[in-house]
Residue frames as qw, qx, qy, qz and C-alpha x, y, z in Angstrom:
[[0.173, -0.851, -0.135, 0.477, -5.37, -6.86, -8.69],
 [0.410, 0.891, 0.022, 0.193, -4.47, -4.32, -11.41],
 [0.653, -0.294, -0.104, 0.690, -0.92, -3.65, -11.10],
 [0.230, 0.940, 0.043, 0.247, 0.14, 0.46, -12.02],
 [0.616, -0.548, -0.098, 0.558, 3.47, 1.59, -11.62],
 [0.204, 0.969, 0.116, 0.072, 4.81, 4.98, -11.61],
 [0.493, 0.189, -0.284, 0.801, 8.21, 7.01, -11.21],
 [0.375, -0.869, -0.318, 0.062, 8.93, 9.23, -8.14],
 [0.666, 0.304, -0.237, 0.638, 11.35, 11.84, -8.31],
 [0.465, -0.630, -0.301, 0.545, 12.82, 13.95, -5.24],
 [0.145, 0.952, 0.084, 0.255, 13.70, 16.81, -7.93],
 [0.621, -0.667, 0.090, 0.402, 17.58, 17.23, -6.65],
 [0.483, 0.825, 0.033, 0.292, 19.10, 19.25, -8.48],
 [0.470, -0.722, 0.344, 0.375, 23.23, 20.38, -7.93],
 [0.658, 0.752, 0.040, 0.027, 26.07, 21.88, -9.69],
 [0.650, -0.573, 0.474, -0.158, 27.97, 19.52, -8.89],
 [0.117, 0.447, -0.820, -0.339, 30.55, 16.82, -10.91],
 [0.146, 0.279, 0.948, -0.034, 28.41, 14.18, -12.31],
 [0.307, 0.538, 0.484, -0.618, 25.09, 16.35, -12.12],
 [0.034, 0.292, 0.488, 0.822, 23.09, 16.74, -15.39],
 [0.232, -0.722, -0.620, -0.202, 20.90, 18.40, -13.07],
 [0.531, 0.142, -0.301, 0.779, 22.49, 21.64, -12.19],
 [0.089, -0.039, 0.376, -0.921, 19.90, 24.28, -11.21],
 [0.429, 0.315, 0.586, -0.611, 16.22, 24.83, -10.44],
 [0.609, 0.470, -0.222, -0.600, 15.37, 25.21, -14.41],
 [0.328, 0.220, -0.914, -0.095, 16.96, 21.65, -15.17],
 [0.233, 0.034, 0.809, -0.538, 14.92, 20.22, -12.30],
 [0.513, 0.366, 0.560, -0.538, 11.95, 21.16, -13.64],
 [0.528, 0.518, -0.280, -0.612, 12.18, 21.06, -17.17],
 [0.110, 0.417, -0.901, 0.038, 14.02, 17.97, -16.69],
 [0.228, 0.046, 0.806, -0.545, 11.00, 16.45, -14.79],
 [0.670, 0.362, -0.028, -0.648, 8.49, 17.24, -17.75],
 [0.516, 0.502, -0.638, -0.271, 10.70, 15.78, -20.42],
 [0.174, 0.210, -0.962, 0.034, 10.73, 12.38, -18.21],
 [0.579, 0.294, 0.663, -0.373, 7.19, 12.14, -17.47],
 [0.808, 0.414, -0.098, -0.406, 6.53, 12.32, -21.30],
 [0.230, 0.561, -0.795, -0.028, 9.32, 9.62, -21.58],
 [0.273, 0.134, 0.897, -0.321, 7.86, 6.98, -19.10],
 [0.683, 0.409, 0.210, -0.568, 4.10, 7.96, -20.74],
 [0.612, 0.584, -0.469, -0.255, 6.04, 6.51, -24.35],
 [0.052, -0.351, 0.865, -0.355, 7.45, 3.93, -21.89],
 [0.538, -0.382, -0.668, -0.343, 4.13, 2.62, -21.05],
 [0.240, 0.025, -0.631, 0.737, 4.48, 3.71, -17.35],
 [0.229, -0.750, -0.591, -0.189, 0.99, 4.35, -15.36],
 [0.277, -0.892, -0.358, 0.026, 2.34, 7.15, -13.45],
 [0.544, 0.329, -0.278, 0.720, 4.74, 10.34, -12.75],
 [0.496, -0.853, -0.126, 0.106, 5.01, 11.95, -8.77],
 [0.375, 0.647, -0.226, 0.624, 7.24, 14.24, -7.46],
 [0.587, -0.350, -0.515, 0.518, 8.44, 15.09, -4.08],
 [0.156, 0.807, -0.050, 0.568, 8.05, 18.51, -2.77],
 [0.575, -0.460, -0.222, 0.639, 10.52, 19.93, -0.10],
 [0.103, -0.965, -0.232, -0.070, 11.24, 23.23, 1.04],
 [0.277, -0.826, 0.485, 0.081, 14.42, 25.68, 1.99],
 [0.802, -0.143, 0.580, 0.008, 15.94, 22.81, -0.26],
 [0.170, 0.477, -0.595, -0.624, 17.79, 22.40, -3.69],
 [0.348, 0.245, 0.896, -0.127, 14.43, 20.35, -4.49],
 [0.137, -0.360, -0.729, -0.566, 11.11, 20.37, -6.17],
 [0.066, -0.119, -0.421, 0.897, 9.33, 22.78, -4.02],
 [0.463, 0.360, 0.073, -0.807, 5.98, 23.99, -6.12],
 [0.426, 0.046, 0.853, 0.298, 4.26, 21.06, -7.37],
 [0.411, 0.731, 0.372, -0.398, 1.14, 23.00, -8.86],
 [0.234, 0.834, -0.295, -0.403, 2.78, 24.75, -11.65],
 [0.026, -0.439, 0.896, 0.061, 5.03, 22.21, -12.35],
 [0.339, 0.269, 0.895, -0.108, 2.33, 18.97, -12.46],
 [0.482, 0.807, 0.162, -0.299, -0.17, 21.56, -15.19],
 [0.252, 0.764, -0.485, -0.342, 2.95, 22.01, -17.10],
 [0.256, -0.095, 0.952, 0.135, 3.79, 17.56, -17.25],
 [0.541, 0.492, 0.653, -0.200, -0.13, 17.51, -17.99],
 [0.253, 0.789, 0.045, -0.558, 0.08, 19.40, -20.51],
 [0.170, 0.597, -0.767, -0.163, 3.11, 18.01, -22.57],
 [0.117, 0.007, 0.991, -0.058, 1.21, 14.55, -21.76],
 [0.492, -0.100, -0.375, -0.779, -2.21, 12.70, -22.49],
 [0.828, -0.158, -0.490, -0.224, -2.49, 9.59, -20.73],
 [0.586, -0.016, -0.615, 0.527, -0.07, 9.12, -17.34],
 [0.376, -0.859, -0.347, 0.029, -1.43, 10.46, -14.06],
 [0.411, 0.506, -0.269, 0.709, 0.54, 13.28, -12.64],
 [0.752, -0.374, -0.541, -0.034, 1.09, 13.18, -9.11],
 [0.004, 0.676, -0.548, 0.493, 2.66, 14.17, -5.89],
 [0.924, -0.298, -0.216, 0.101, 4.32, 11.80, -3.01],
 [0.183, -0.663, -0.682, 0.250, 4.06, 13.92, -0.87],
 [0.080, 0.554, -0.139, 0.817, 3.22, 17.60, -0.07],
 [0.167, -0.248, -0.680, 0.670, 4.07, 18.57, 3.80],
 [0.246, -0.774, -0.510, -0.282, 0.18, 19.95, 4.62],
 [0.373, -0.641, -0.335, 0.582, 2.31, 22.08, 7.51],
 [0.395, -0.175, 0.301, 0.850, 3.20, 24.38, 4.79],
 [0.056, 0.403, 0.878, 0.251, -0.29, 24.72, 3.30],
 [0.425, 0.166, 0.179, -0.872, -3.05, 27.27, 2.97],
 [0.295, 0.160, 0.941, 0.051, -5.52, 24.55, 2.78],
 [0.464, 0.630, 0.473, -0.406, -8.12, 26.70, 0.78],
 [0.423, 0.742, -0.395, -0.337, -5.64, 28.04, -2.28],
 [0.344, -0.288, 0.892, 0.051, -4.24, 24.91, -2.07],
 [0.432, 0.373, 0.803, -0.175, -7.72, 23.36, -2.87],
 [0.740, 0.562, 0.348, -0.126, -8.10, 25.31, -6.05],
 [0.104, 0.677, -0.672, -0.282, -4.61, 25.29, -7.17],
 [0.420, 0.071, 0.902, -0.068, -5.61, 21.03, -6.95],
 [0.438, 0.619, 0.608, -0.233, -8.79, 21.49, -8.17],
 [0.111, 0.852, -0.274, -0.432, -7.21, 23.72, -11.34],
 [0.128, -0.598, 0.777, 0.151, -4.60, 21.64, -11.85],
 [0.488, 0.273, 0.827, -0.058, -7.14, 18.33, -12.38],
 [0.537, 0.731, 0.335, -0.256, -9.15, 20.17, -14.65],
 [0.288, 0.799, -0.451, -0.276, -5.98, 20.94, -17.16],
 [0.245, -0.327, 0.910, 0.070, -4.90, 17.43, -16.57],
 [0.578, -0.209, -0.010, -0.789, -8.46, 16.00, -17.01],
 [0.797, -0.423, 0.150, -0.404, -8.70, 14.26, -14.10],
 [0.833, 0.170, -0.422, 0.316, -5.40, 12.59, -14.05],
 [0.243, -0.679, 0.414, -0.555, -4.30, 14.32, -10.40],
 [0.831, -0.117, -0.536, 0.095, -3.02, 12.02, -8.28],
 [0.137, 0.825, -0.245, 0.490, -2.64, 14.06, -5.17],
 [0.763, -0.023, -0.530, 0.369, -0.17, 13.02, -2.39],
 [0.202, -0.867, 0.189, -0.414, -0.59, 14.85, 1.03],
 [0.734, -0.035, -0.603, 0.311, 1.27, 14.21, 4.29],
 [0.508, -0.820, -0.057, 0.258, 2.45, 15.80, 7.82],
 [0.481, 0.795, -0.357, 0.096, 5.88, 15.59, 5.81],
 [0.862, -0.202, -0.305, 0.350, 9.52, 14.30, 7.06],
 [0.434, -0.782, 0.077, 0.441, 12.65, 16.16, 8.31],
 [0.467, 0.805, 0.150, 0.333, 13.86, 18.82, 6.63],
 [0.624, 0.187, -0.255, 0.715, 16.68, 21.04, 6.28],
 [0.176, -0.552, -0.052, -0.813, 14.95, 23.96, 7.49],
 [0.168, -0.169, -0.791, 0.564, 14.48, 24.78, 11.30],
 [0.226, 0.597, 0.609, -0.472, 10.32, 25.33, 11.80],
 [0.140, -0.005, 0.523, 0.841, 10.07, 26.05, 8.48],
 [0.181, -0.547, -0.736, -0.354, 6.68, 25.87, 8.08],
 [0.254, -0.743, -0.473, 0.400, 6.80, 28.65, 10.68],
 [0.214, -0.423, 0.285, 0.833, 8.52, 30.75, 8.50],
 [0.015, -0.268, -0.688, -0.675, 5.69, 30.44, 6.16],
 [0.384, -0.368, 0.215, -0.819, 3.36, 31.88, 8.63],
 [0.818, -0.123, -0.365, -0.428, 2.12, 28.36, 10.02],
 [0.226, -0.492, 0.486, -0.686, 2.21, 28.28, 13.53],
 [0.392, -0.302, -0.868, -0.018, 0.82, 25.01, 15.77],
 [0.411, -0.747, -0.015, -0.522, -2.09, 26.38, 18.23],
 [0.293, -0.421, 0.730, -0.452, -0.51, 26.07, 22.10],
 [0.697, -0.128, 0.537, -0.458, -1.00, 22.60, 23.08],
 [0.878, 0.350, 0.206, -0.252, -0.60, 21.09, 19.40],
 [0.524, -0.393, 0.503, 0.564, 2.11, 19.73, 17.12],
 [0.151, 0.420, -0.537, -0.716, 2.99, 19.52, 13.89],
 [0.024, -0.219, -0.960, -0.174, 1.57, 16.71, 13.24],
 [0.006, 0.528, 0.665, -0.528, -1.61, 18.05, 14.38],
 [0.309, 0.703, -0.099, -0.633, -1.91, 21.26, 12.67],
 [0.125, 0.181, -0.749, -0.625, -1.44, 18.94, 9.06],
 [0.072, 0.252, 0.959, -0.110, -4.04, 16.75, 10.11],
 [0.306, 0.739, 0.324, -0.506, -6.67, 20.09, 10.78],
 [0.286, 0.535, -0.335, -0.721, -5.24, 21.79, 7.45],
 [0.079, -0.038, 0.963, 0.255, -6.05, 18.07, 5.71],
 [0.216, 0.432, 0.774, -0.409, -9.58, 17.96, 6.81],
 [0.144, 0.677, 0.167, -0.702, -10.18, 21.54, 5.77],
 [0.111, 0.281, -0.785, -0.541, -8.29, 20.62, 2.01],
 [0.160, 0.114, 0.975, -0.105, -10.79, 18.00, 2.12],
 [0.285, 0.571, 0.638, -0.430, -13.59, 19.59, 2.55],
 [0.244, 0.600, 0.018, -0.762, -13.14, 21.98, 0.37],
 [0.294, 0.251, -0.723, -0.573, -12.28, 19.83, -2.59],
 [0.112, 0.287, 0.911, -0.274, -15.41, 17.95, -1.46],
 [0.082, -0.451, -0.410, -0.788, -17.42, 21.16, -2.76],
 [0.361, -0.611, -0.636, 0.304, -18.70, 22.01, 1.03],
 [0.011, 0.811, 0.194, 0.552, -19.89, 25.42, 1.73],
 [0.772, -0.110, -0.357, 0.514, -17.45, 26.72, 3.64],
 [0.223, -0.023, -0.067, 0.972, -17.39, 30.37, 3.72],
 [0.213, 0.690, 0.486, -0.492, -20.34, 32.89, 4.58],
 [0.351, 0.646, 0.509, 0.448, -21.62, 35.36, 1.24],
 [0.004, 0.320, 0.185, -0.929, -21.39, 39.10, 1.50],
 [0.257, 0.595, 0.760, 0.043, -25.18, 39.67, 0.57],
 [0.001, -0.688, 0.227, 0.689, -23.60, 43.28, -0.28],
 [0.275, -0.427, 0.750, 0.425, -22.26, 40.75, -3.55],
 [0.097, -0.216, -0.939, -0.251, -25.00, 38.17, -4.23],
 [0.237, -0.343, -0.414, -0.810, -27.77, 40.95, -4.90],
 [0.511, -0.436, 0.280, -0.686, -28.82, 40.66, -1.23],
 [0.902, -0.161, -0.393, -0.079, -28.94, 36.27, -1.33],
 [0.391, -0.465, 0.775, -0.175, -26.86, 35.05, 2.52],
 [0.962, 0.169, -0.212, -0.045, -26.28, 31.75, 1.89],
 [0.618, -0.518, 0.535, 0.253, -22.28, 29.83, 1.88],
 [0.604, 0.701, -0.258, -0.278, -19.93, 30.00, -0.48],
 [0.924, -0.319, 0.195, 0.077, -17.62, 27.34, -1.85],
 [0.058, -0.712, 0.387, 0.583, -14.41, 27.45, -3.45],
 [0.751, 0.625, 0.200, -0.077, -13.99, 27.45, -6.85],
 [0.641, 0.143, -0.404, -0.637, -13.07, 25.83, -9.22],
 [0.853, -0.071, 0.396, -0.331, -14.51, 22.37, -8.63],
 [0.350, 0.369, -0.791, -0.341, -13.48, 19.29, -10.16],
 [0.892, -0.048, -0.169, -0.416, -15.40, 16.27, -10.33],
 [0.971, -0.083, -0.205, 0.087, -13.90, 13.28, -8.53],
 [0.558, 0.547, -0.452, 0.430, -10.87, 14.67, -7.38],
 [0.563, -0.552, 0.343, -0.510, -11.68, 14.14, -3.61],
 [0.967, -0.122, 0.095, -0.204, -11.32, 10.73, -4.82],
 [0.688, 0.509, -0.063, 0.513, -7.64, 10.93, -6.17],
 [0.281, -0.685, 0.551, -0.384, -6.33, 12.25, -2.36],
 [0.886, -0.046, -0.445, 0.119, -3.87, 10.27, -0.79],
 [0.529, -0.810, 0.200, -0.156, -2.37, 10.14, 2.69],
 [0.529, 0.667, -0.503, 0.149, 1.38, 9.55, 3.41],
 [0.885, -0.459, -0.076, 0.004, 1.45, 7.04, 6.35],
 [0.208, 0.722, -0.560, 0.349, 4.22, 7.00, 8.13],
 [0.247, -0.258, 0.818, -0.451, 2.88, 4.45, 10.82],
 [0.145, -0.372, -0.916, -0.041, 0.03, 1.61, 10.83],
 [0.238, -0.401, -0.449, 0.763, -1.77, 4.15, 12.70],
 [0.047, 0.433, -0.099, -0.895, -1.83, 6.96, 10.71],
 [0.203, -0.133, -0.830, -0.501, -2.98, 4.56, 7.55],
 [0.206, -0.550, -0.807, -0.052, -6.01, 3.69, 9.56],
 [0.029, -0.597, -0.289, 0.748, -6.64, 7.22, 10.57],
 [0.090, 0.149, -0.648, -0.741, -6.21, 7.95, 6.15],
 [0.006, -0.215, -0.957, -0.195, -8.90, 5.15, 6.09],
 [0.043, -0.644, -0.634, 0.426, -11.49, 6.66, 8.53],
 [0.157, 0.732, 0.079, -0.658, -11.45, 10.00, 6.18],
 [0.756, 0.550, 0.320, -0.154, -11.82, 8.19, 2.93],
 [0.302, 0.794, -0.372, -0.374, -8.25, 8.96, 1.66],
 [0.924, 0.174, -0.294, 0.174, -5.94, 5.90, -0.56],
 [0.658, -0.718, 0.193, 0.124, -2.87, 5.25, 1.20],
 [0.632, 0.673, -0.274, 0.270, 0.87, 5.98, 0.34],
 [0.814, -0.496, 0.152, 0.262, 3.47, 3.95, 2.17],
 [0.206, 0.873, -0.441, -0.011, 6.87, 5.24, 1.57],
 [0.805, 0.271, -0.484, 0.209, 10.16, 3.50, 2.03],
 [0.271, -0.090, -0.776, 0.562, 10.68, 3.34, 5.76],
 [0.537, -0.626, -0.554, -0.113, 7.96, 3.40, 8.94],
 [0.002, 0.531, -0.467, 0.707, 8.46, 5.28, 12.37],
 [0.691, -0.454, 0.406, -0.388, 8.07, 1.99, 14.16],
 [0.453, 0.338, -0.824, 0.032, 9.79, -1.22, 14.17],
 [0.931, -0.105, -0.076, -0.341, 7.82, -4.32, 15.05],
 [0.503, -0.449, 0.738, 0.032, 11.29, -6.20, 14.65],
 [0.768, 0.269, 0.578, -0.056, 9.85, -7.71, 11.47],
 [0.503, 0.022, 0.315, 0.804, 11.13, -7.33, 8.05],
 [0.120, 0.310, 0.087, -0.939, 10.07, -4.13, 6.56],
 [0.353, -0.063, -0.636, -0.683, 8.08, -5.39, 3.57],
 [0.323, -0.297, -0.889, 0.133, 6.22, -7.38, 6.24],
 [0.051, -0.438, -0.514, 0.736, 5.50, -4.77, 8.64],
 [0.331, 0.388, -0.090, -0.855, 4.12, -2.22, 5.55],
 [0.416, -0.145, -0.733, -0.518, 1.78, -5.00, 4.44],
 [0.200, -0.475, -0.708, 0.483, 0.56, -5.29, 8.34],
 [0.087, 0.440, 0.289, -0.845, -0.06, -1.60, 7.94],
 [0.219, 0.075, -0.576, -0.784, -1.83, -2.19, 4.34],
 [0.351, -0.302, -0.880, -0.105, -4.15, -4.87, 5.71],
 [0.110, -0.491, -0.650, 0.570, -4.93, -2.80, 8.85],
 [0.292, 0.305, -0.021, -0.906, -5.68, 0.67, 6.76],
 [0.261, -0.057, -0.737, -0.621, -8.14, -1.87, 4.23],
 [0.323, -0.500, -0.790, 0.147, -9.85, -3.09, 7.66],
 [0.011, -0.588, -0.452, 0.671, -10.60, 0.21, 8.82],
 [0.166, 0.069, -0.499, -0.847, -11.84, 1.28, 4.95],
 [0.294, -0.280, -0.874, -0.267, -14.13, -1.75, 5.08],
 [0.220, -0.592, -0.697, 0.341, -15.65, -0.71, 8.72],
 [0.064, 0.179, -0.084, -0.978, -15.44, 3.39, 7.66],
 [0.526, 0.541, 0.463, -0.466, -18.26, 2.13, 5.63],
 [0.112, 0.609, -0.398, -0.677, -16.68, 3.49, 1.76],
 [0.868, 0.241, 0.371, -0.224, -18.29, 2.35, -0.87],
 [0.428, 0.850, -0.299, -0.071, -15.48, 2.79, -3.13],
 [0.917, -0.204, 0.014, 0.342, -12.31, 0.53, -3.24],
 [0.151, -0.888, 0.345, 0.264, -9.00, 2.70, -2.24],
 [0.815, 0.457, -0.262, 0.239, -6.01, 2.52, -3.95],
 [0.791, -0.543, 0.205, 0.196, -2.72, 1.50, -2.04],
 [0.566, 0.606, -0.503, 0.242, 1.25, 2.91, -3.45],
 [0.825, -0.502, 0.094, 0.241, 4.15, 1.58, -1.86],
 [0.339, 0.868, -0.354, -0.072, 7.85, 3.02, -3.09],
 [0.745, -0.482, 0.358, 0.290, 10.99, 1.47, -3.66],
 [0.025, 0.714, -0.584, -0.385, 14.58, 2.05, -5.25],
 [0.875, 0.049, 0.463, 0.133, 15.30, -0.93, -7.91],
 [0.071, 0.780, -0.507, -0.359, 18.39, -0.08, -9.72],
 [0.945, 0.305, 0.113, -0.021, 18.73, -2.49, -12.17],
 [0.361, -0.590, 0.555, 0.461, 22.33, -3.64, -13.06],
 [0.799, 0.517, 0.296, 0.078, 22.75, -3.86, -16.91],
 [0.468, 0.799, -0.045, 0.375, 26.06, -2.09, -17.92],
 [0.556, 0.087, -0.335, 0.755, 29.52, -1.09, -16.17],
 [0.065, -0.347, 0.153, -0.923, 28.44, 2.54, -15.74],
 [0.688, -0.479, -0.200, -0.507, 25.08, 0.97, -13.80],
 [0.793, -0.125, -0.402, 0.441, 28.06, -0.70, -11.50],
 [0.271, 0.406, -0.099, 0.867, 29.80, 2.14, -11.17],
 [0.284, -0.559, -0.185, -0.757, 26.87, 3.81, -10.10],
 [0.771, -0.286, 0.030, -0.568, 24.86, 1.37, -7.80],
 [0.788, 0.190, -0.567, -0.147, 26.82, -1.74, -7.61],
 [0.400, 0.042, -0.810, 0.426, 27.80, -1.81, -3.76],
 [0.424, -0.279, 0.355, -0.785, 25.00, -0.46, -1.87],
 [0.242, 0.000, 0.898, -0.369, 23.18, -2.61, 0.63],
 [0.313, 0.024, -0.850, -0.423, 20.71, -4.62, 0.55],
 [0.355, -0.336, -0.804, 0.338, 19.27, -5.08, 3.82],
 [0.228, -0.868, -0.380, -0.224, 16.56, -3.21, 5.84],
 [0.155, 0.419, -0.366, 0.816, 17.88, -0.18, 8.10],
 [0.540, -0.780, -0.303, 0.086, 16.48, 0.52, 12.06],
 [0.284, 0.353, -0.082, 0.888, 17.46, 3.91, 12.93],
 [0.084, -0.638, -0.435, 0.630, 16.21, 6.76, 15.27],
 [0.209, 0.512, 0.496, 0.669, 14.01, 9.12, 13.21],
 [0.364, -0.561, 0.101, -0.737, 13.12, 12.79, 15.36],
 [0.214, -0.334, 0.724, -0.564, 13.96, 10.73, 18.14],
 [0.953, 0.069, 0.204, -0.212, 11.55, 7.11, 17.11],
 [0.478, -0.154, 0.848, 0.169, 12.82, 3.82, 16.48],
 [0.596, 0.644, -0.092, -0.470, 12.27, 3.63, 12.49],
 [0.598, -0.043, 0.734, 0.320, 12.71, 0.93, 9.82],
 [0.257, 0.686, -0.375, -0.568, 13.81, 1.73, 6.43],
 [0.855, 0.468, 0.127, -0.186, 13.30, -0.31, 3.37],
 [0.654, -0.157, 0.483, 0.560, 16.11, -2.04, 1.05],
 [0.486, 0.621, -0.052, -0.613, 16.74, -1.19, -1.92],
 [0.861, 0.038, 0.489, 0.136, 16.77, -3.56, -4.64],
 [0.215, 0.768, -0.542, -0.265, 19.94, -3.40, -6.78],
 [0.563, -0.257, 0.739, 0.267, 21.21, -6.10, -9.00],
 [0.022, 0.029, 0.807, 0.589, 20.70, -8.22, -12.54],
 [0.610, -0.100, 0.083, -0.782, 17.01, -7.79, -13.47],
 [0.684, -0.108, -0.714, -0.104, 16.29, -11.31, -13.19],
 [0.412, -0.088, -0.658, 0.624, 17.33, -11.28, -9.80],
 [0.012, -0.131, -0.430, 0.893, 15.45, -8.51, -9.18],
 [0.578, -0.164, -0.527, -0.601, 12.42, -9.91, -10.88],
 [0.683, -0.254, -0.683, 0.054, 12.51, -12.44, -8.36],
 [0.091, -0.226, -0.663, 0.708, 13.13, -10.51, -4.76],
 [0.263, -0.053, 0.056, -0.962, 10.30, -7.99, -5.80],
 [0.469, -0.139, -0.718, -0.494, 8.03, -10.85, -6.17],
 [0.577, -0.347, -0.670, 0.312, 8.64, -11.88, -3.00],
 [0.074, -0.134, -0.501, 0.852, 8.04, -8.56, -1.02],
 [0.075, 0.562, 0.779, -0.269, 4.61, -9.06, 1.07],
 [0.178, 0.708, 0.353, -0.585, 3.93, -5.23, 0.61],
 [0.381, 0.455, -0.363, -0.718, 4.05, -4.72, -3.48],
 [0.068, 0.074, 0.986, 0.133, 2.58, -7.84, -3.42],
 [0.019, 0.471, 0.578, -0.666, -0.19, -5.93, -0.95],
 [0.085, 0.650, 0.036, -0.755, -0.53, -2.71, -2.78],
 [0.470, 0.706, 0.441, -0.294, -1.57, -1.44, -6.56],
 [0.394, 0.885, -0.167, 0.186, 0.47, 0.83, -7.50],
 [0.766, -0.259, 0.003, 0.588, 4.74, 0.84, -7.33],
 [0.408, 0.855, -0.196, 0.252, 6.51, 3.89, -7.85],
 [0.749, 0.146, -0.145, 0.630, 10.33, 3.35, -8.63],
 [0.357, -0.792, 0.181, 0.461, 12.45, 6.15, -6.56],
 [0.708, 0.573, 0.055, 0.409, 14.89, 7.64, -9.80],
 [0.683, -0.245, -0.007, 0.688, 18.26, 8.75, -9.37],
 [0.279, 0.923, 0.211, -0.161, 17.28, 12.33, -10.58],
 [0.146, 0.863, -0.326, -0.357, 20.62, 13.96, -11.22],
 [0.566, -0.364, 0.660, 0.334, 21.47, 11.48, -13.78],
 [0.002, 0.380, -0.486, -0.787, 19.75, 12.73, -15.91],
 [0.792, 0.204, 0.236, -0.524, 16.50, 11.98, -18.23],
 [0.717, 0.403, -0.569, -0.012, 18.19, 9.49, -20.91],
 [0.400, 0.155, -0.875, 0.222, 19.32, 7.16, -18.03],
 [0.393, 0.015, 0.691, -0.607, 16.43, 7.26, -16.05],
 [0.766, 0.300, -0.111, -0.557, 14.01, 6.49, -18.93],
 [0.672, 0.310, -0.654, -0.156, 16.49, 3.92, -19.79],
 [0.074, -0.091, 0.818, -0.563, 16.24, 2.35, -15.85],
 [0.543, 0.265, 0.383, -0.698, 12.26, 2.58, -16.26],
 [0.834, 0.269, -0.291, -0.383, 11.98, 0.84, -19.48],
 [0.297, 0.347, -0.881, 0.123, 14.42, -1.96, -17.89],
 [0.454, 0.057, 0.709, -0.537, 11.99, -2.28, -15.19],
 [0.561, 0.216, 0.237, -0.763, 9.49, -2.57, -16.96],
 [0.729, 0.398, -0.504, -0.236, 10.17, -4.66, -19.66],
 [0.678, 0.071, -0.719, -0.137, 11.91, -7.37, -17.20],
 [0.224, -0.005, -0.865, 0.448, 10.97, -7.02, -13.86],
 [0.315, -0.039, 0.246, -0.916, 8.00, -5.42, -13.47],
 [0.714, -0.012, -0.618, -0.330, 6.17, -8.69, -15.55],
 [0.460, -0.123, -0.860, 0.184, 6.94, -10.88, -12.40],
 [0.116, 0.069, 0.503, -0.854, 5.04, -8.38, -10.00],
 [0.315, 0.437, 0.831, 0.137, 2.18, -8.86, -12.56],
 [0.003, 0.596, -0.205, -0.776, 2.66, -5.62, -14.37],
 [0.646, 0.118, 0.544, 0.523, 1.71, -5.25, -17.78],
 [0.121, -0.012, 0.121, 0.985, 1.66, -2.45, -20.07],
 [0.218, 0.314, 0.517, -0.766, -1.51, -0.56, -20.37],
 [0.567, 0.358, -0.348, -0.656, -2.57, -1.16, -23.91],
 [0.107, 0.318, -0.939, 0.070, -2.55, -4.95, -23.01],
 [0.023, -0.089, -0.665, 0.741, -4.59, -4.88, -20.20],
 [0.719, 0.261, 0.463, -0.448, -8.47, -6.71, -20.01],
 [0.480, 0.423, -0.720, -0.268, -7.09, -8.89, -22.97]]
């Protein structure tokens, strides 16, 4: 299996001791200047997070045209955008835009989303659940619809006032060519992956589940990798999905990378998440050697295609680039990583 790994940043941004990330302009400008850093890196990808009512990354559209742009060769990505927030038709050619300026490096990351700081936010964007439905629900319908459209289905009726008297359906525009194929779904459960499967999208496993089996975590999110591939295979798709999986690996190389990172756990978390029983991922912090060797050993980035590294955003682009070339250069080899000019050699 091809390996591909990317950075993911959450886009936090405070002005705040420590922070070289102080307001919303740092965020984002900050966020180009390290995808063209990883691209010179040899990195296969750069995602963002997008959150709302939040001192986050918020608008990924604008902000993913403007990385493509300043780049030539690294996909540009999101992991995730909440779909409750969504107008799933401007959405679909703000996507479909946004590929074509990239060409065809979109790598787009939907979801239902997580908890946020905001109460019913997404109602405060005018996106209401019909009686009887949840949230969850109402992402799922606005998903489809995203779907379809970047699918190039005819979706809307003509005013034959317009089109010289022709009725017919219109679709939206613009189109891009394959980017229907370059949606991904943000699982949050085994479940949800095989539900991704059955509507043809790849699958992005984050760094904790909203169920706990009792098993370690890397285990369980390679149970849910195996089940979303068995319900790809029986969907029928003739295509072969692609599969991310995240995790933190702070390398330790340097006092200040002590400082930083040098007592946090190790171990998996089991928490209540909106009121489930939820297992969270480690994170892997130590000497890279060491951390050459656990990542080998975890079932699900064994599982999966693509890694993308979680980055400490407000520390700034010069110590995250330098974290990403550490991976890469000595731990990312034992996952069976190699750079991209290498690669069918």
């Amino acid at each position: 299996m091809e390996k591909r790994i990317g950075f993911l940043s959450f886009g936090h941004w405070q002005p705040i001791p420590g922070s070289q990330v102080r307001t919303g302009r740092d965020a984002l400008v900050q966020s180009v200047e390290l995808a063209v850093a990883a691209e010179e890196i040899g990195l296969d990808g750069a995602y963002v997070r997008v959150h709302h009512f939040a001192r986050q990354l918020a608008s990924p559209f604008p902000l993913l045209a403007a990385t493509a742009a300043r780049t030539r060769r690294i996909e540009v990505g999101t992991g995730v955008v909440d779909m409750r927030y969504e107008n799933p038709l401007y959405m679909a050619e703000e996507a479909a835009a946004t590929d074509l300026l990239s060409d065809g490096r979109l790598q787009l990351g939907v979801s239902r989303g997580s908890p946020e700081t905001a109460l019913r936010g997404s109602e405060a964007f005018g996106y209401v659940p019909p009686e009887g439905s949840t949230d969850a629900d109402l992402a799922r319908q606005k998903t489809a619809l995203f779907l379809a459209a970047v699918q190039g289905e005819r979706l809307v009726d003509a005013d034959p006032r317009m089109t010289g008297g022709m009725p017919g359906r219109l679709a939206v525009q613009p189109q891009s060519p394959g980017l229907a194929e370059r949606i991904w779904w943000g699982a949050g459960t085994r479940a949800t992956g095989e539900w991704a499967a059955r509507l043809g999208m790849n699958l992005m496993s984050s760094t904790l589940l909203s169920e706990d089996t009792g098993v370690p975590f890397d285990e369980l999110q390679a149970d849910q990798i195996a089940r979303y591939r068995a319900a790809w295979a029986e969907a029928g798709w003739a295509r072969s999905p692609r599969v991310s999986v995240s995790r933190s690996v702070l390398p330790i190389t340097s006092d200040l990378d002590r400082q930083y990172f040098g007592e946090r756990s190790g171990e998996d978390q089991v928490g209540l998440l909106e009121g489930v029983r939820a297992r969270f991922g480690k994170g892997y912090v130590g000497e890279p050697d060491q951390l050459a060797e656990e990542l080998a050993k975890d079932a699900a980035v064994r599982e999966a295609d693509t890694l993308l590294l979680t980055v400490p955003t407000m520390l700034g682009v010069e110590y995250n680039a330098r974290l990403l070339e550490t991976v890469t250069r000595h731990v990312a080899p034992a996952i069976g990583w190699v750079p991209l000019d290498q690669r069918g050699r």
